[in-house]
C-alpha positions in Angstrom: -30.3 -24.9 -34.7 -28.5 -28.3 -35.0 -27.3 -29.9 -37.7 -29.2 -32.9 -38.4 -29.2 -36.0 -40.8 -32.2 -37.7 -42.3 -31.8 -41.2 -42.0 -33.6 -44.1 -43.9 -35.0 -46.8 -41.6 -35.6 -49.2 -44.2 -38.7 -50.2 -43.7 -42.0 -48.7 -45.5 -40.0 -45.3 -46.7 -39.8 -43.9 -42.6 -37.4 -41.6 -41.8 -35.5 -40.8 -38.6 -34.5 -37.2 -38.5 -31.3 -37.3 -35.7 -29.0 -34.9 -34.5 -25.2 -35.2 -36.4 -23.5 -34.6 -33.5 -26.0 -35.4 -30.5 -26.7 -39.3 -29.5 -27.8 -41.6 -32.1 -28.9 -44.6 -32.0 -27.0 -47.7 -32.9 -27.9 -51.6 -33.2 -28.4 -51.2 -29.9 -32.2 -50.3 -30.6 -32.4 -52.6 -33.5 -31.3 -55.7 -31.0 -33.9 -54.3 -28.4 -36.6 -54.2 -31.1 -35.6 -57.4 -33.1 -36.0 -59.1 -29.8 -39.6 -57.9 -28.6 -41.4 -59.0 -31.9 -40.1 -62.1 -31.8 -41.6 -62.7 -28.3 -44.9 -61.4 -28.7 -45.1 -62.2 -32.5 -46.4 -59.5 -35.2 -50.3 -60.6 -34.7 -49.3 -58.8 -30.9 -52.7 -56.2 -29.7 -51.9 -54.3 -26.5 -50.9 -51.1 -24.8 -46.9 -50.5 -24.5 -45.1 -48.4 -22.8 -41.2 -46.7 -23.8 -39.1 -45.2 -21.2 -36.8 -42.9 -22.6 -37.5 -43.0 -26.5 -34.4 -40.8 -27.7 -35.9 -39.5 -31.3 -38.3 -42.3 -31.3 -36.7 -45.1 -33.6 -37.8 -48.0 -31.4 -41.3 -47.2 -31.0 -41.6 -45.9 -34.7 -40.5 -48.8 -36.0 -42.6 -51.6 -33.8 -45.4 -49.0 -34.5 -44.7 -49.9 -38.1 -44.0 -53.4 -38.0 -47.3 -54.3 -35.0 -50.6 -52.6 -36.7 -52.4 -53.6 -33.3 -50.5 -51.8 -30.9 -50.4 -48.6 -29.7 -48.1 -46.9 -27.1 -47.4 -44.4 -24.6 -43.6 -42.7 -25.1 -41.8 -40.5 -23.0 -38.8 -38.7 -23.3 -36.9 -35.6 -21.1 -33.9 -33.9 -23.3 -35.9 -31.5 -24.9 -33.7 -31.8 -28.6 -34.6 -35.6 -28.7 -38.7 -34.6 -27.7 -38.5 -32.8 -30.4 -36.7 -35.2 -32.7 -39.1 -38.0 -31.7 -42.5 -35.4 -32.2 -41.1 -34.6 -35.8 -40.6 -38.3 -36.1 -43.7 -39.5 -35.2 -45.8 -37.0 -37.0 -44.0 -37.3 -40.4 -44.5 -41.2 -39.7 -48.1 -40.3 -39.7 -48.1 -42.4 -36.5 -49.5 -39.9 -34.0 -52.9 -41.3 -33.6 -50.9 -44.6 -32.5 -48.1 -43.1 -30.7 -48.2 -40.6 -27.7 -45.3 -38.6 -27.0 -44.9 -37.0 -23.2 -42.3 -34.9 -21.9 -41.5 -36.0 -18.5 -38.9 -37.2 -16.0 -39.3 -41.1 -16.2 -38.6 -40.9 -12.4 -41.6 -39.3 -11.8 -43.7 -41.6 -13.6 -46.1 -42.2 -10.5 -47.1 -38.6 -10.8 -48.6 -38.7 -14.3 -50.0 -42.7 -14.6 -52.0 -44.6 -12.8 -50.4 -48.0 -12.1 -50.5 -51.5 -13.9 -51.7 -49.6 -16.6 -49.8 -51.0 -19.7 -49.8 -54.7 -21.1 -45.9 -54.0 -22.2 -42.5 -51.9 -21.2 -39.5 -51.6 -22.9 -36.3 -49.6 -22.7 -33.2 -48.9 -24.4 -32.2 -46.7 -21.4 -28.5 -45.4 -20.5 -25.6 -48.7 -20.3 -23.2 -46.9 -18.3 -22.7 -45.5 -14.6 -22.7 -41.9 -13.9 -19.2 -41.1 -14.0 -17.7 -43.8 -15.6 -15.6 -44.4 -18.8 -15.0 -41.2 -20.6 -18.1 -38.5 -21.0 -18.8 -37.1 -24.4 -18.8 -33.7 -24.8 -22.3 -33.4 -26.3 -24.9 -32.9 -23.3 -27.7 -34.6 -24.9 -25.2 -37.7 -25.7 -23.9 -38.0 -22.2 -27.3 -37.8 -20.6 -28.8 -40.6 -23.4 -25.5 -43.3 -22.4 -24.8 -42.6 -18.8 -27.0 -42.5 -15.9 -27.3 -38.6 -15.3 -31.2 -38.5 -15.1 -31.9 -42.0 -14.8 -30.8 -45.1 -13.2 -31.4 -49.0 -13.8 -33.3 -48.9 -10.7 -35.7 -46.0 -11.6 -36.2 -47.7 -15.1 -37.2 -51.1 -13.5 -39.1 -49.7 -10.8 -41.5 -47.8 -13.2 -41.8 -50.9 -15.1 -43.2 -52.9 -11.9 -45.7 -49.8 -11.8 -46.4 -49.3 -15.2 -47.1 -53.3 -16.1 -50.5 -55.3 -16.2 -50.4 -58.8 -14.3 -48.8 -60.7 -16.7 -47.4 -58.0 -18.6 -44.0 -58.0 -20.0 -40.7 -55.7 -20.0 -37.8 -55.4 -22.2 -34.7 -53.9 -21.4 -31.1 -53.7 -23.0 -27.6 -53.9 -21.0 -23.7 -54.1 -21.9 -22.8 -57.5 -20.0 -20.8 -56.0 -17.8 -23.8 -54.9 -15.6 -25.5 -58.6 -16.1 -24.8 -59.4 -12.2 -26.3 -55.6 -11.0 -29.1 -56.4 -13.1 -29.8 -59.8 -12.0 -29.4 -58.2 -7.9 -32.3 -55.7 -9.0 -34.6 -57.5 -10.9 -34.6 -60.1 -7.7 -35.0 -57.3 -5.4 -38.3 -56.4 -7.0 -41.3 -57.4 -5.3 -43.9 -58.1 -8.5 -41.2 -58.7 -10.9 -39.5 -61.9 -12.2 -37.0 -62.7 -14.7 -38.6 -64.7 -17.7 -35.5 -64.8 -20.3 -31.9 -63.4 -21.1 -31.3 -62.9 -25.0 -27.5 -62.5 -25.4 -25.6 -61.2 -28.2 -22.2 -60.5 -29.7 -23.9 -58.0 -32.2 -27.5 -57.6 -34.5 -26.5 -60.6 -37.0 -24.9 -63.1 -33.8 -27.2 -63.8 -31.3 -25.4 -65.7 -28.8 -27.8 -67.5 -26.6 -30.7 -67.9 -24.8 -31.7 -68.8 -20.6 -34.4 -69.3 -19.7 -35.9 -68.9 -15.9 -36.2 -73.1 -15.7 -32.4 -72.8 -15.6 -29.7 -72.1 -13.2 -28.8 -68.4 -12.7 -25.0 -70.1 -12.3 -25.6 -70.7 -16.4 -25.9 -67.5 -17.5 -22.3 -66.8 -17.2 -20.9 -69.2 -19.9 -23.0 -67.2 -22.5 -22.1 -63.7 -21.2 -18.7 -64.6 -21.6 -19.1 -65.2 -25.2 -21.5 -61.5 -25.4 -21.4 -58.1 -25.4 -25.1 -57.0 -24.5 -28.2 -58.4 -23.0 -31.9 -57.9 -23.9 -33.8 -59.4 -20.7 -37.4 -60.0 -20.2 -39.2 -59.7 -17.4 -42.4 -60.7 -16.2 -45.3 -58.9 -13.6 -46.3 -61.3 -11.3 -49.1 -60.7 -8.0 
């Protein structure tokens, strides 16, 4: 068995149970989550949605922090399912929290469409073959695109979402412009708002869709991710 750490999340005595040496989350998932309650506000009641929950920190802690909501998680490395499933029932969350093993490029074969009033993901920043690979399977497929892609994340996103509904995702800047190519590309899609930030304690800046797509490059410049929302429009 791996070794594993039990970590303390801070918040109402939850625990993450993580791999030592597998992927782990970072700030990365903080920024993500920081960023969706301040948009829909803690009083938020609806149905969300996590592609590619890792052990489950996101979706544990806005489970936590939003007593209204419930959500619909999946995840496909079998060590982080199980990670997340310990996670969740030791959270005593389970009755709020589903957890699904399945390839989030299937997602068409397990749920029906427009089913969920929110999406969020904190899925892999980097290109398949990029940068230097770690040596821990379950790290490499969780930061670069083995088993998903931004497209197949924002795709089941345009499935997955109510009218109306919202999505969350998280990028490194550097892939700002490839983003901005996709999320245009979609048909039921639109950008709503770029978060940027230099870290968890520095957010950078915000655009807004009434601005110019030409400003968004003064505050990536100053930035090293991007939490974006977008919108589901008919």
């Amino acid at each position: 068995m791996p070794e594993t750490t039990l970590d303390d999340l801070q918040y109402e005595d939850l625990r993450l149970r993580q791999n030592k040496r597998g992927y782990r989350s970072t700030e990365d998932s903080l920024i993500l989550l920081y960023t969706i309650i301040k948009r829909v506000g803690f009083d938020y009641k609806g149905n969300a949605f996590e592609f590619g929950t890792g052990s489950g920190i996101i979706s544990l802690l806005l489970a936590a922090k939003l007593k209204n909501i419930t959500i619909t998680t999946i995840e496909i490395q079998e060590s982080l399912f199980r990670l997340a499933k310990e996670n969740i029932i030791h959270a005593g969350l389970k009755e709020r929290i589903a957890l699904i093993k399945i390839d989030g490029r299937k997602i068409k074969e397990y749920f029906n469409p427009q089913k969920f009033d929110c999406c969020f993901s904190n899925p892999p920043f980097f290109l398949k073959g990029s940068g230097r690979p770690s040596p821990s399977k379950e790290k490499l497929h969780a930061r670069y695109e083995m088993l998903c892609t931004m497209g197949d994340v924002l795709d089941a996103f345009e499935y997955m979402l109510k009218f109306r509904g919202l999505g969350f995702l998280i990028y490194p800047v550097e892939r700002l412009e490839e983003f901005l190519q996709k999320v245009n590309s979609l048909k039921h899609m639109k950008l709503s708002r770029i978060q940027f930030f230099k870290d968890i304690k520095n957010p950078s800046g915000t655009w807004k869709s009434s601005q110019n797509e030409s400003d968004l490059s003064k505050w990536a410049q100053k930035s090293k991710l991007f939490v974006a929302e977008i919108k589901k429009h008919s």
